[in-house]
Every structure is written in structure tokens, then in C-alpha cells.
C-alpha positions as CSV (number, residue, x, y, z in Angstrom):
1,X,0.0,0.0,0.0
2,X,3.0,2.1,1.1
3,X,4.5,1.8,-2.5
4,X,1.2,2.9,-4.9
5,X,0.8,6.0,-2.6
6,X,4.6,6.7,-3.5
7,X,3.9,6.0,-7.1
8,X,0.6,8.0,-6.8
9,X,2.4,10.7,-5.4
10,X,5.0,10.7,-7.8
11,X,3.1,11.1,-10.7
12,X,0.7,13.4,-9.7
13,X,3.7,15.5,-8.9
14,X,5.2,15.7,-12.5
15,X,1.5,15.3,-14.0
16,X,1.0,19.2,-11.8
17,X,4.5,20.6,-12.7
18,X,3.3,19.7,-16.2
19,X,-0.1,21.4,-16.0
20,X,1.1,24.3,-14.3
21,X,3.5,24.6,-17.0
22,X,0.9,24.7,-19.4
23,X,-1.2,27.3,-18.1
24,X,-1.2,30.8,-20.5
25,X,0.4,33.3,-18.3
26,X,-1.5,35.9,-16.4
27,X,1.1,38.7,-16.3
28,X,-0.7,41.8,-16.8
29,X,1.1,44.3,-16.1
30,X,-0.4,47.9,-15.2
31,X,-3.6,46.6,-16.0
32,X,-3.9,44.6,-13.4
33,X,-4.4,46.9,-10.8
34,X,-8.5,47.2,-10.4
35,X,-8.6,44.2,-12.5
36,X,-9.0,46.5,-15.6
37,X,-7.4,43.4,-17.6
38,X,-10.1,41.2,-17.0
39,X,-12.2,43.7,-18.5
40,X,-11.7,42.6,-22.2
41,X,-10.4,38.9,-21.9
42,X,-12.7,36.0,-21.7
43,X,-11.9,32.1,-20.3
44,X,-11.7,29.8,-23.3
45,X,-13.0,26.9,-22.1
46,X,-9.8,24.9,-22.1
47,X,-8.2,26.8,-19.9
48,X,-11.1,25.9,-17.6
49,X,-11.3,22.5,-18.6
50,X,-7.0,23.0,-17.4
51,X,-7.9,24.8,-14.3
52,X,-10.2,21.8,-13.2
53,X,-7.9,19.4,-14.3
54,X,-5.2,21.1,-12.1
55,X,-7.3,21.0,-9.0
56,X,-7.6,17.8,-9.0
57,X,-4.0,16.7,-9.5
58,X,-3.6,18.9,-6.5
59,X,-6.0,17.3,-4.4
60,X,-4.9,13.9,-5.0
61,X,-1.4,15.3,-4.4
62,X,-2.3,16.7,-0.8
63,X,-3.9,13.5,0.1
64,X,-0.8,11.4,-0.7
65,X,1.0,14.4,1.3
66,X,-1.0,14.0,4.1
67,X,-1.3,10.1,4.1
68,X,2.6,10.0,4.0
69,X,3.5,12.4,6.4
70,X,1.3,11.7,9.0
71,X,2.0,7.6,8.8
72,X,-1.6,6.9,8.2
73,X,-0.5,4.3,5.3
74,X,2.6,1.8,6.4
């Protein structure tokens, strides 16, 4: 049990690193100050369908987190 929450871990690790990495950036500049960017832009839905995605991932990655450090799985 000990070794698929390692292995879970572990590839929900890279799996995030690679979303993240994939997300467009959100540098706005000046504009962003009173959220005057946001303004004009709209969400395409795969960057939502990407957000979601990336929640997950980090969800199952705190759970391993949490079931490692605190010994619950041995």
C-alpha cells in the first residue's frame, strides 16, 4: 500500500508541474491593478477545462501528502 501511494504521489507530482506549465500566463502588467485586464479577456473553455484538471491533481497530491507524512498508510 506504502508503494502505490509513493507512485501515486509521484506522478501526480510531475502530471502538476506539467499542467502548471501549461497554463497561459497571467502577467498583466499595469492593468492589473483594479482588475482592468479582465475587462476585455474571456476564459476559453480549455483553460477551464485545465484549471479543473489542475485542482484535481492537486488534491490527490495533498492527500498522498497527508497520508505519508502523518504515517496513516505503512
Amino acid at each position: 500500500m506504502l508503494t502505490l501511494v509513493w507512485t501515486i504521489q509521484v506522478i501526480s507530482s510531475v502530471l502538476l508541474i506539467v499542467l502548471v506549465l501549461m497554463h497561459s500566463p497571467k502577467g498583466d502588467g499595469i492593468a492589473g491593478i483594479g482588475n482592468a485586464a479582465q475587462m476585455f479577456s474571456s476564459q476559453k473553455s480549455a483553460e477551464k477545462g485545465l484549471n479543473k484538471l489542475t485542482a484535481i491533481v492537486t488534491a490527490v497530491f495533498i492527500v498522498c501528502v497527508f497520508l505519508l507524512g502523518f504515517g496513516i498508510v505503512r
